[in-house]
Structure formats: structure tokens, C-alpha cells
C-alpha positions as a printed NumPy array, in Angstrom:
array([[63.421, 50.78 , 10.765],
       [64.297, 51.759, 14.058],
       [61.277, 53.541, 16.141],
       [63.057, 56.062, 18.055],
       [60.905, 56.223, 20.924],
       [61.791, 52.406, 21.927],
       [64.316, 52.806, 24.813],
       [67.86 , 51.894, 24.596],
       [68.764, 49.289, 27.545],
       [69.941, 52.113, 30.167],
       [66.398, 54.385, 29.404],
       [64.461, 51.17 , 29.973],
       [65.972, 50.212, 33.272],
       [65.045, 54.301, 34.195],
       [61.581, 53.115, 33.048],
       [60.915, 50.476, 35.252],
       [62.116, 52.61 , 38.141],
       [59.673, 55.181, 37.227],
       [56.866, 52.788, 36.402],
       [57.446, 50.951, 40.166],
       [57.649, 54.255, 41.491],
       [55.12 , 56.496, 39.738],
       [57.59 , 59.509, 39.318],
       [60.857, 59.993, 41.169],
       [63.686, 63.219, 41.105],
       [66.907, 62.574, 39.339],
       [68.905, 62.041, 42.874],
       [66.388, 59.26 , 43.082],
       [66.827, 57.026, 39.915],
       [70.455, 57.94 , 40.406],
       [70.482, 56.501, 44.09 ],
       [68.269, 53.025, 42.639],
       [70.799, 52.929, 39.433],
       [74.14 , 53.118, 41.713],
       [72.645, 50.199, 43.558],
       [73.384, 47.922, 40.533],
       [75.825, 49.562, 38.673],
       [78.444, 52.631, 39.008],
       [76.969, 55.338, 37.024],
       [77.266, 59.15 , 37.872],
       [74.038, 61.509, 38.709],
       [74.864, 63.409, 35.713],
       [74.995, 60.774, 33.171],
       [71.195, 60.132, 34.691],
       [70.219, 63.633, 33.95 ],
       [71.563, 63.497, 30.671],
       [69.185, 60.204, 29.842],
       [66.258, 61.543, 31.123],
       [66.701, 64.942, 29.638],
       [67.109, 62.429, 25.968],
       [64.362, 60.624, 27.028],
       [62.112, 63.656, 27.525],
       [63.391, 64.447, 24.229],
       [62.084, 60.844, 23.016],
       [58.695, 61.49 , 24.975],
       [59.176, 58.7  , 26.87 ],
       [59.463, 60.963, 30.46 ],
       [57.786, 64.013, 30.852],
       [58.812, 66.232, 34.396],
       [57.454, 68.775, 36.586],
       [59.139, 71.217, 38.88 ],
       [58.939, 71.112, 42.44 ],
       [61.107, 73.398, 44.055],
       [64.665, 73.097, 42.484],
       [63.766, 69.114, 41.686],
       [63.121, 67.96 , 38.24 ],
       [60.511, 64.839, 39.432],
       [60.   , 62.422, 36.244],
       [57.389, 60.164, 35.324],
       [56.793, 57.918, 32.335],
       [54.821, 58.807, 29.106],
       [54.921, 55.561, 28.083],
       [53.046, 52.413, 29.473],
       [54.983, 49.556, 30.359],
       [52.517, 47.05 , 28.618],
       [52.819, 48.36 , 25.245],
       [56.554, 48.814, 26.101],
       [57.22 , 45.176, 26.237],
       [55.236, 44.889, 23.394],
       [56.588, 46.847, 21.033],
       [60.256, 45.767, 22.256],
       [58.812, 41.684, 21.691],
       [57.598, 42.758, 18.541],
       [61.098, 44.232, 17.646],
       [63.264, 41.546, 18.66 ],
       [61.167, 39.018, 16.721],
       [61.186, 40.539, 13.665],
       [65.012, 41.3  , 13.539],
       [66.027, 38.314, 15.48 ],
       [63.583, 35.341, 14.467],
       [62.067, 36.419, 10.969],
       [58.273, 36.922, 12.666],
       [58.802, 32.85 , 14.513],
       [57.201, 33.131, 17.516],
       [57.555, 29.062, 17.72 ],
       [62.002, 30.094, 16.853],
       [61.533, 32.763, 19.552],
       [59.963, 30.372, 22.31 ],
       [62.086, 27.446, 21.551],
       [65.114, 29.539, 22.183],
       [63.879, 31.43 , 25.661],
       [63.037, 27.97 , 26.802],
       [66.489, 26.692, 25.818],
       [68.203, 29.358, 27.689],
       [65.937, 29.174, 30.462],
       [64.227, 26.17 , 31.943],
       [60.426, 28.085, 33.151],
       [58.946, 27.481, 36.217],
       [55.648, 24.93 , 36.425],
       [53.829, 28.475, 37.108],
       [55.616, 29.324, 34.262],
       [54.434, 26.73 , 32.118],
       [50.523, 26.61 , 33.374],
       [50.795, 30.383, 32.357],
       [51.905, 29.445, 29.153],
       [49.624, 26.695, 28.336],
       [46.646, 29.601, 29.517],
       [48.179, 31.846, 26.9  ],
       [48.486, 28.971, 24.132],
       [44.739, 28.205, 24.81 ],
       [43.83 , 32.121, 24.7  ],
       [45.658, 32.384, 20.971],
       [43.859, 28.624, 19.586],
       [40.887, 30.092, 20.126],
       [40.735, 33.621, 19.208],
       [42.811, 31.777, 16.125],
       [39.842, 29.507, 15.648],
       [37.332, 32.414, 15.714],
       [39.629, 34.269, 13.236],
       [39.352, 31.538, 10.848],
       [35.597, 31.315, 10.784],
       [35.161, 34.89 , 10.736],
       [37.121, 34.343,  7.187],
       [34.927, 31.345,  6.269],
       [31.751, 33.596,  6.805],
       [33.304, 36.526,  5.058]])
């Protein structure tokens, strides 16, 4: 099922120039967007007024400027989008999942200490899981 506040690919690159920003006027997510890619001013009213509609932006008036800023954390936005991709992509396989980002993409030794922090993080709230169930 498709939760239609997770943002399509355009809405989540407006998101992350809100969320850098804090709130910005439509001239300037246009003026970031056009850095990267032609796209007209219009077309990013249009996805901001849909994403208002989504509740992922909310706005206030200043003046004649609409100035946008993001309902929606960024956290639990890369969450919920992780959480998507492996269930439709990799059946729930977070080992599937990892295998492949690593295959595509060789991480950094940062990358990897980081990793190995997070691997340690899950064994043990895993282990304390477990005897919470042997107690139970």
C-alpha cells in the first residue's frame, strides 16, 4: 500500500532544500532546483501547492511571498522511505539490501567504522530483546 504522504523523488529533493534551509519562498527552491536541473518556477509552485496538499509543507504569507517549510522531519523521512524500499524491493532482507548498496558502492573506512558502530548497536539491543523473551 502506498502511504501517500511519502514524497515522490522531485517533492523530496524540495524537502531537503527546505530542511537545509528552514523555510524558503517559491523563487527560492526554484532558483536551488534550476541549479541542477531545468525546471520552470511554476512547475515548483505546483509541487509545493501538492505537497501542502500531502502535509508534507505547510506556508505562511509574507507580503505577496508564499515562504514554505517542512511538516515532516527528515529522520523519519528516510525512515519510512528505507522501510519502503525494503519491503517492496528485498522482501524485509536487510542483509539482501546491504549486500547490494555495498555492491554498487564501495563505502568509505568512515563508512565502514560507522557501520560496524551500528552492527554493534543492533547485537545488543538484539541480545537484550532475546532475554527480555526468555524472562517473559
Amino acid at each position: 500500500m502506498v502511504d501517500h504522504r511519502t514524497p515522490t523523488e522531485r517533492e523530496l529533493e524540495i524537502l531537503k532544500i527546505l530542511w537545509a534551509r528552514g523555510e524558503a519562498t517559491v523563487r527560492e527552491v526554484y532558483e536551488e532546483m534550476s541549479r541542477s536541473a531545468p525546471i520552470v518556477q511554476n512547475t515548483v509552485q505546483a509541487f509545493l501547492r501538492t505537497m501542502e496538499e500531502k502535509q508534507l509543507v505547510t506556508h505562511r504569507v509574507a507580503g505577496r511571498s508564499f515562504i514554505y517549510r517542512p511538516l515532516v522531519k527528515r529522520d523519519q523521512t528516510n525512515r519510512n522511505l528505507a522501510t519502503n524500499l525494503l519491503d517492496r524491493v528485498f522482501d524485509g532482507a536487510i542483509d539482501q539490501m546491504v549486500q547490494s548498496v555495498i555492491s554498487a558502492q564501495q563505502p568509505t573506512t568512515a563508512e565502514i567504522a560507522r557501520l560496524e558502530e551500528l552492527l554493534q548497536t543492533a547485537k545488543q539491543n538484539a541480545n537484550q530483546n532475546s532475554q527480555k523473551g526468555e524472562r517473559s
